[in-house]
C-alpha positions in Angstrom: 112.5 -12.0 21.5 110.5 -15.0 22.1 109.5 -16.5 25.4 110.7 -20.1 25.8 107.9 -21.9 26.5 107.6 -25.1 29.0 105.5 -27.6 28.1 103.6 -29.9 30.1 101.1 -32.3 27.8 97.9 -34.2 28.4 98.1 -36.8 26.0 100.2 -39.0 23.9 97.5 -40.4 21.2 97.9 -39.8 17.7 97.8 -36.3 17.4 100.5 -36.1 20.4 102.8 -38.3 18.8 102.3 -36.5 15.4 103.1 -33.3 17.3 105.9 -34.5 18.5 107.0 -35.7 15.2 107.2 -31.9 14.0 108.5 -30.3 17.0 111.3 -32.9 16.8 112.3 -31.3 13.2 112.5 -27.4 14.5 114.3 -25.6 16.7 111.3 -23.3 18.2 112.9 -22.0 21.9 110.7 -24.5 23.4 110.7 -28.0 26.1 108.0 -30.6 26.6 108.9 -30.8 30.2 106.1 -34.0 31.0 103.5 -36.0 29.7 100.2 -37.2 31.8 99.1 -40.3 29.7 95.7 -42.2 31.5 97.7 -45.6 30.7 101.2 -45.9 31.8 101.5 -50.1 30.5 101.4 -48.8 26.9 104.2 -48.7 25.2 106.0 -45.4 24.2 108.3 -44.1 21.9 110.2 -41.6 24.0 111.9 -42.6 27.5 109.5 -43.7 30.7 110.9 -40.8 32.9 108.8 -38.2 30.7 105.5 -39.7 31.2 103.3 -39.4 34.3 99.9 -40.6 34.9 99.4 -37.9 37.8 98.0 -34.6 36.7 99.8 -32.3 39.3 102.8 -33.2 37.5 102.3 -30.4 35.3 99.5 -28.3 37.0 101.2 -27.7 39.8 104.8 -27.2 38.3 105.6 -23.7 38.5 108.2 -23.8 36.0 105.6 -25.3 33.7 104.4 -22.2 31.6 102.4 -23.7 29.2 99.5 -26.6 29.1 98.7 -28.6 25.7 95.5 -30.9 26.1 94.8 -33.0 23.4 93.1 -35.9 25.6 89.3 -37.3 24.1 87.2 -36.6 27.6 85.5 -33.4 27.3 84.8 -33.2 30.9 88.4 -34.0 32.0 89.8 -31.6 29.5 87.7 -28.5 31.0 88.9 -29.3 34.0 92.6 -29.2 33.4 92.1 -26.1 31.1 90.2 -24.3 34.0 92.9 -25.0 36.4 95.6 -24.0 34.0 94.5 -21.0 33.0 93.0 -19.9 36.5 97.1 -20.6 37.7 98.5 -18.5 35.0 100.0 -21.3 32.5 98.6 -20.5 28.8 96.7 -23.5 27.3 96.6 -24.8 23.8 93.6 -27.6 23.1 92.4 -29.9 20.3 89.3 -30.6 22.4 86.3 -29.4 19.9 83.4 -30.7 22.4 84.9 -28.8 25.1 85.5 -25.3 23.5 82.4 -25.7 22.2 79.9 -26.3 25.3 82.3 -24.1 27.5 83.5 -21.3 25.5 81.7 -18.4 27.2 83.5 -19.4 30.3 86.9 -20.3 29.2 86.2 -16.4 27.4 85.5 -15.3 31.1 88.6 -16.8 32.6 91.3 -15.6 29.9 90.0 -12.4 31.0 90.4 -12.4 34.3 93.5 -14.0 34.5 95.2 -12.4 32.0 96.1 -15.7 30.2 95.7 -17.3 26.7 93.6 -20.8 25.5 94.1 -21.1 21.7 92.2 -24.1 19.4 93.3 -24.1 16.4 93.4 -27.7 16.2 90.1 -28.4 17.5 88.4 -27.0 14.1 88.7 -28.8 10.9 92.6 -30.1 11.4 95.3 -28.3 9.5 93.4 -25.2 8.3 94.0 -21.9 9.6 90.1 -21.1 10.3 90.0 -19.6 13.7 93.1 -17.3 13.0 91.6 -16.0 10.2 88.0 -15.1 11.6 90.1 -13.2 14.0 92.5 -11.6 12.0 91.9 -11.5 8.4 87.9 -11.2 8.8 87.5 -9.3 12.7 86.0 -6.3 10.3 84.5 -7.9 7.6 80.4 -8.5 7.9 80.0 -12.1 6.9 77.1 -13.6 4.9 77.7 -17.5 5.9 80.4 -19.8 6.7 80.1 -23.6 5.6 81.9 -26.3 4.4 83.0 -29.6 5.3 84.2 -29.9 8.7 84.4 -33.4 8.9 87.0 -36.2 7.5 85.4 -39.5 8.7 81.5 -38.8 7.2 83.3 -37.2 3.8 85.6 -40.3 3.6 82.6 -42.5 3.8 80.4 -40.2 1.1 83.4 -40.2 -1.1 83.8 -43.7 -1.3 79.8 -44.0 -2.0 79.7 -41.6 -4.7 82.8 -42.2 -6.5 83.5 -45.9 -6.0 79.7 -47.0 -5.6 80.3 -48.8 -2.2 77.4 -49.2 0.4 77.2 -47.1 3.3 78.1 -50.3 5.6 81.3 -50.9 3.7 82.7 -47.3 3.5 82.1 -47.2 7.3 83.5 -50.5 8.1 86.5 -48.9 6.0 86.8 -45.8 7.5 86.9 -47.9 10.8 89.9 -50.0 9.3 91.8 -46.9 8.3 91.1 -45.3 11.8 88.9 -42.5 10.6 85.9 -43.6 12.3 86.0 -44.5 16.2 83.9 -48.0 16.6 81.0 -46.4 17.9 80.7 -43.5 14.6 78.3 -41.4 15.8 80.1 -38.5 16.8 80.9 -38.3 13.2 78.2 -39.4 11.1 75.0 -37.9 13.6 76.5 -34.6 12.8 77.7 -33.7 16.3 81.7 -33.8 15.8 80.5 -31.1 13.0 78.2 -29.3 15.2 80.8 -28.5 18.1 83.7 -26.7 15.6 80.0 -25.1 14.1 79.8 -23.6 17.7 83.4 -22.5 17.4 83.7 -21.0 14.5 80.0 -19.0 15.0 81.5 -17.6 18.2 84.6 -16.1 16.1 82.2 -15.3 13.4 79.7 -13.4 14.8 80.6 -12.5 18.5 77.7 -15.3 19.4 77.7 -18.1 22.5 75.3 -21.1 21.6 75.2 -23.8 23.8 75.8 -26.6 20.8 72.6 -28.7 22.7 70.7 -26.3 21.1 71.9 -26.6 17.4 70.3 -29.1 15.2 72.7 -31.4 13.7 71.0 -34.6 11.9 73.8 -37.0 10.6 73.9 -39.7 7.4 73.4 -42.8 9.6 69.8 -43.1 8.3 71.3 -42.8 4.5 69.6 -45.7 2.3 70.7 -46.9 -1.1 67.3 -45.5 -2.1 68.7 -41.6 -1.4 71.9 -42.8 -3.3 70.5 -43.7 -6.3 68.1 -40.5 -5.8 71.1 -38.3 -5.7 73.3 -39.7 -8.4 69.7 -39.7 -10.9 70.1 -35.8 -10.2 73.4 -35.2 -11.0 73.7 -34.8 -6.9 76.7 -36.0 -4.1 75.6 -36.1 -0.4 78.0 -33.8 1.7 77.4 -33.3 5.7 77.8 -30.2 5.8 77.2 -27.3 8.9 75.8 -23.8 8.5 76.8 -20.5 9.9 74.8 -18.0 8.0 73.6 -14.5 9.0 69.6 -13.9 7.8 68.4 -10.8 8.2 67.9 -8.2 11.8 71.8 -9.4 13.1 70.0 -12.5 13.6 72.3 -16.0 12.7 71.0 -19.1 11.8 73.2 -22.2 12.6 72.6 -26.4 11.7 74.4 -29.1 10.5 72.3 -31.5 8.2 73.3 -33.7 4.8 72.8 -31.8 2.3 72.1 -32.3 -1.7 75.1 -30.8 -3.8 75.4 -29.5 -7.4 78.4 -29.7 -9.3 78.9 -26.0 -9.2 79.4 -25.8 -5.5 82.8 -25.7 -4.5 82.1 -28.0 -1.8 81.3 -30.9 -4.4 84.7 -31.8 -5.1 86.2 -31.8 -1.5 86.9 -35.4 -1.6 87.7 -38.5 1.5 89.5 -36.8 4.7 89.6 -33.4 3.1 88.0 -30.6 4.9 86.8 -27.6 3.1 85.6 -23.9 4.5 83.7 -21.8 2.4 83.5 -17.8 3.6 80.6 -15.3 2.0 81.4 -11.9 3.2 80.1 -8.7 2.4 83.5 -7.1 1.0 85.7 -10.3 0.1 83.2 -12.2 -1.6 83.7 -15.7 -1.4 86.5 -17.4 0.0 87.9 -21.1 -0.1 89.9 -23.2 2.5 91.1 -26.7 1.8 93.1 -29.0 3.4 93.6 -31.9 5.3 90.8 -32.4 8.7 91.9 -35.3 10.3 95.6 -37.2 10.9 98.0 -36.4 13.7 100.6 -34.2 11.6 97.8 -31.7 9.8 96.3 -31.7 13.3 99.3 -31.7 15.0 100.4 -28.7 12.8 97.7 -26.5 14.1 98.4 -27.3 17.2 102.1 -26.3 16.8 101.5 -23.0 15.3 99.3 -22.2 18.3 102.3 -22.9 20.7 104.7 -20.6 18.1 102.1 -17.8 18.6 102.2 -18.5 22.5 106.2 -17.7 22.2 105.2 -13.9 21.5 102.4 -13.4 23.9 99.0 -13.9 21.3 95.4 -13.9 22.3 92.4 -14.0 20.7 91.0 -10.6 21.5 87.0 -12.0 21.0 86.5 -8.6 18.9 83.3 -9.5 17.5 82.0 -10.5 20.8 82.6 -6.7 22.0 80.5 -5.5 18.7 77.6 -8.3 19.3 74.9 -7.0 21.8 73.0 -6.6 19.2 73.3 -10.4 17.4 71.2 -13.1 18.3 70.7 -16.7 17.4 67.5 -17.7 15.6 66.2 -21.0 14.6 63.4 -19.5 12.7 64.3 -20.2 9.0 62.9 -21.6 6.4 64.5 -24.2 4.2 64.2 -26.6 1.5 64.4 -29.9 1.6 64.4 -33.7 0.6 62.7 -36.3 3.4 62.7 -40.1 2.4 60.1 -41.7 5.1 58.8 -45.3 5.4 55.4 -44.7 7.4 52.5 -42.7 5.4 51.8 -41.3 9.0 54.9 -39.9 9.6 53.5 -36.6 7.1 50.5 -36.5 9.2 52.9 -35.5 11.6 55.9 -33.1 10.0 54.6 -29.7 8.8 56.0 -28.6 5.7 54.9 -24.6 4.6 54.8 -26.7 0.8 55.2 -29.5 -0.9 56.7 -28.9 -4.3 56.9 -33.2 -5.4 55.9 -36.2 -4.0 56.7 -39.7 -5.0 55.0 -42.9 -3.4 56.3 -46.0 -5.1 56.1 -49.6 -3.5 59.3 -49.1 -1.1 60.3 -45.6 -2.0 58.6 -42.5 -1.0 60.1 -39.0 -0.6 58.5 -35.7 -0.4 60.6 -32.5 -1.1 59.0 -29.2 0.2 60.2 -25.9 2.7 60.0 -26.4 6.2 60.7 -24.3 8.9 63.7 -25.2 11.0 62.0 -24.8 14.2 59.9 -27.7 12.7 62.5 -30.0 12.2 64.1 -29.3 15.6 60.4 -30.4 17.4 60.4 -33.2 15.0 64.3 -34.4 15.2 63.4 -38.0 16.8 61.0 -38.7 14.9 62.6 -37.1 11.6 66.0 -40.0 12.9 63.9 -42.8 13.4 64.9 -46.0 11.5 63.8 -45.8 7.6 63.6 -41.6 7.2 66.1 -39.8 6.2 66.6 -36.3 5.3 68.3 -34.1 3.4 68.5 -30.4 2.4 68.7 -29.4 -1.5 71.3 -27.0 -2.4 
């Protein structure tokens, strides 16, 4: 027997309304009791009497058994889910940033309170990642996790590489079709990426990184010149993150654009789509695909976390338990493509070698293995205007 569960939500933006939009279709033993919305002169689609622009509304409603936060500030967001949880009302969140920088916390709390924050919508939209490290994969030893995690930068490499459109117009696109916020760098600096990196680690390996201390560098320094480099080599340009075990139960984790073949799977995960490939020791490889942005795939995984709620799950953190002995390392060695404008700027970046150069009038580029610790101590000057960089797959 299910519990019914009451709902109080923080939120009514798109992937609100598109949860709304499914729960509307089932009959799932449940009631959205209140909404707390930050602007109450908006119009809504469901009666006035529902929404609420005071937080104690739900928090303090003890008939209120269950929190969904899907609102954009990270630091307002921790703070409901804190006081949720801490008053015994399970919690389901969307909020990738802050899982991601409070995780270890939010871990502690669940324990102590004996109550239950699922995410599933916070990493990579409508597929099932999170439930699977913990399930399908809680005694599996995995190799790496990657993938696209990220709809907005994809869309705008997708419309580069298949429809030959400048990196100015696929943005301004993106903007248009409401994939890319105005300001875009949350999506193409690599840090939207980097935060469900953070999350899915955690599952993956029983690790907490504070995501300030992943690298993450982003396509906003992409040039025409790395286009036409790419397409000469038979390459696309994915963003893509990297969860990947090296050796000594030490894991390795970035996000940085990366040079594609047309053998990897990855290749053909085209505009919004997200895509997670799994190397483990016993499974082999294994694909997800599906949508990563929208408010119905996102509102999906956000529903299926609230039907889980109805029979009392957790995550149990079981890799966590097994981890003493895993640590996080940023010594690795990669290789890689850097385009640069100033000669000086390879006085100053140490690569271990330097397997081809080319210096043309305004186009030079250097590919070689670098440590990743050297890319972290050169990051600003790696992001300044006119270099760009790139690893090769």
């Amino acid at each position: 027997m299910s519990e019914k569960l009451i709902i109080g939500m923080f939120g009514f933006g798109v992937v609100g309304q598109g949860l709304y939009d499914i729960i509307k279709t089932k009959d799932l033993n449940l009631e959205i009791k209140k909404f707390v919305i930050k602007n109450p002169e908006k119009k809504r689609t469901l009666p006035a009497e529902l929404f609420t622009t005071d937080p104690e509304a739900v928090l303090s409603d003890p008939e209120i058994n269950t929190v969904v936060e899907l609102i954009d500030n990270a630091d307002v967001a921790f703070e409901i889910t804190k006081r949720a949880l801490q008053s015994g009302k399970n919690v389901v969140s969307a909020n990738k940033k802050m899982i991601a920088t409070h995780l270890e916390e939010l871990t502690n709390i669940q324990q102590e309170y004996g109550t239950s924050l699922l995410y599933e919508g916070a990493v990579c939209g409508s597929i099932p990642i999170i439930r699977n490290l913990e399930e399908y994969y809680d005694n599996e030893l995995l190799h790496s996790i990657s993938g696209i995690f990220n709809g907005s930068s994809n869309y705008i490499l997708s419309k580069i590489f298949n429809e030959d459109q400048s990196y100015d117009n696929a943005l301004r696109k993106a903007q248009e079709l409401g994939f890319a916020e105005t300001d875009p760098t949350l999506d193409v600096g690599g840090y939207d990426p980097k935060y469900k990196l953070a999350i899915v680690a955690s599952h993956a390996y029983g690790i907490y990184v504070n995501p300030d201390e992943i690298l993450n560098l982003g396509i906003n320094t992409l040039d025409n010149q790395d286009i036409r480099f790419a397409k000469e080599k038979g390459f696309k340009i994915k963003l893509l993150p990297l969860a990947k075990e090296t050796s000594d139960k030490q894991v390795v984790l970035y996000v940085l654009p990366k040079f594609l073949r047309s053998d990897n799977i990855l290749y053909n995960v085209e505009n919004e789509n997200n895509g997670v490939l799994v190397k483990a020791a016993f499974a082999d490889e294994q694909f997800f695909y599906g949508k990563g942005a929208g408010g119905h795939p996102t509102g999906s995984a956000v529903l299926s976390d609230i039907a889980a709620l109805r029979y009392g799950y957790r995550y149990e953190y079981k890799k966590h338990i097994d981890a003493s002995q895993i640590r996080y390392t940023t010594d690795y060695e990669l290789s890689v493509y850097l385009r640069y404008a100033n000669d000086s700027i390879l006085e100053q970046i140490e690569f271990l070698s330097i397997s081809e150069r080319f210096y043309g009038e305004n186009f030079k580029y250097v590919i070689g293995k670098i440590n990743l610790n050297e890319i972290i101590s050169k990051r600003e000057l790696i992001n300044q205007s006119g270099n760009f960089m790139a690893e090769i797959l």
